[in-house]
C-alpha positions, 0 to 999 in steps of 0.5 A: 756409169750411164745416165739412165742406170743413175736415173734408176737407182735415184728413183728406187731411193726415192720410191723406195720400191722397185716396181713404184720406180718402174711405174713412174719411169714407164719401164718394165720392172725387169729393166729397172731390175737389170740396170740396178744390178748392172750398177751395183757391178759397176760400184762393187757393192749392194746398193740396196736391201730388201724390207717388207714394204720395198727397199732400202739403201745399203750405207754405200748406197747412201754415200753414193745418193748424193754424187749420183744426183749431182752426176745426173744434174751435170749430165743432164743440162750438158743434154740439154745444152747440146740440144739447144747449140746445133753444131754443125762443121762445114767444109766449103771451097775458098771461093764460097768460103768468102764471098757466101758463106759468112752471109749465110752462116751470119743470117742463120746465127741471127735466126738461131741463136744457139747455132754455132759451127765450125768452119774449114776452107778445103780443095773439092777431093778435101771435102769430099773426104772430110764427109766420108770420114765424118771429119765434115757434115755438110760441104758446100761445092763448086762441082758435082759429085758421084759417091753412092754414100754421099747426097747433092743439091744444086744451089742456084748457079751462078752466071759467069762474067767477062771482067774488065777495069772500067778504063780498059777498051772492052768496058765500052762493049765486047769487040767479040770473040774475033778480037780476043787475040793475045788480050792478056787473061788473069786466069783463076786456078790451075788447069785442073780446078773444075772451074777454070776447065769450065772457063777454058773449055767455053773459050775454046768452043769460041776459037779463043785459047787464052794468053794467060799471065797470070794464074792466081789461087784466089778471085780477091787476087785476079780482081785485083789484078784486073783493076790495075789494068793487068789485063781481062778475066771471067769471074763468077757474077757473086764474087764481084757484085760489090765491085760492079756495083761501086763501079769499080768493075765492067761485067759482061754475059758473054756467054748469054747466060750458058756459062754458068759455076753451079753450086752444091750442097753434099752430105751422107745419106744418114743426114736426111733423118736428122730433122735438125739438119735438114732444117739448117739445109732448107733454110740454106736453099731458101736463103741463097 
């Protein structure tokens, strides 16, 4: 039993009219026709009979009134519900996922009291499959991504640093890349994250490869590496803002702001009709 088919037979007991239910409704009479008799399938039994004046309901068609008017009342403020809570579920990678994500998502809920989400922390091939299949409606992405189904934008990039301890002998000033050496590194990721091939490939444009110590999978990780004076490393300029700030970090543009992470949005071509999400998109781009 749909909704409407309900919402039919409740305004034919009301109306006592087939063709009075019609018009309040703004259906044709033959729709109003069709979803009785399709109801009246459904339940196995007439639900009306016919008067002079209209119809009127069978004795089943009685006992069904008030469970079909309690059904549409459930139904309808689960609608109305659903509207109101916007749901979205997110993918992103454990980078975004900590250091930008609960901002936005925080700052978004505070304009949008009804928005609610759920969260999931995934490798860049995770989320590119979790939109593909519909387990995701949007990812937010350190990489970009060529899939004839799948939308991108670019968020603004995000500078990436050379990082030091304040007591280490480079926070007084990059020596260059001359005197990198075998200077230990606390490198982010294996070789194949997006992230370290950017890294590495800008270092060895310079003539620097790298003495890696220490590959970690998580920038909390390498920054705490760094402080205890493991040696150096290159981090994206959002992931240790609070750091700097405090003091507890030296960052430096190396690169004189050509190295930079960039940031994406992604999501199935059908999304850009949903007016609701492309909200949600929007107020992300402005927001970040």
């Amino acid at each position: 039993m749909d909704l409407q088919s309900l919402e039919v037979f409740l305004a034919i007991a009301r109306h006592g009219s087939l063709n009075r239910a019609a018009h309040a409704m703004f259906l044709a009479q033959s729709t109003v026709t069709h979803r009785l008799k399709q109801l009246e399938r459904q339940v196995g039994t007439p639900l009306f009979v016919r008067t002079a004046t209209g119809v009127s309901l069978t004795g089943e068609g009685r006992r069904l009134l008030p469970v079909a008017a309690a059904v549409v009342e459930q139904l309808r403020a689960f609608s109305q519900h659903r509207e109101k809570r916007q749901a979205l579920t997110i993918v992103a990678g454990k980078a975004f996922a900590s250091y930008e994500l609960p901002r936005l998502i925080g700052e978004y809920r505070r304009a949008h009291p009804h928005f609610t989400c759920f969260v999931r922390s995934t490798l860049y091939e995770e989320s590119i499959s979790a939109l593909l299949t519909g387990a995701a409606d949007i990812a937010f992405l350190g990489h970009e991504v060529y899939h004839p189904h799948i939308h991108q934008e670019f968020l603004p990039s995000d500078r990436i640093l050379l990082v030091t301890a304040p007591e280490h002998p480079w926070a007084c000033g990059f020596p260059g890349f001359s005197r990198w050496g075998a200077e230990p590194v606390i490198a982010f990721g294996d070789h194949t994250a997006p992230f370290r091939q950017r890294v590495d490939r800008f270092l060895a444009q310079h003539g620097v490869f790298p003495n890696v110590i220490m590959e970690l999978d998580s920038f909390s990780a390498v920054k705490k590496m760094v402080l205890q004076q493991f040696g150096v490393t290159m981090l994206p300029e959002r992931t240790i803002r609070e750091e700097v700030d405090a003091g507890r970090l030296i960052a430096m543009d190396i690169a004189g702001g050509e190295l930079t992470r960039p940031t994406l949005i992604a999501y199935l071509h059908a999304k850009k009709e949903d007016d609701a999400f492309q909200r949600f998109v929007q107020w992300i781009k402005d927001a970040y």
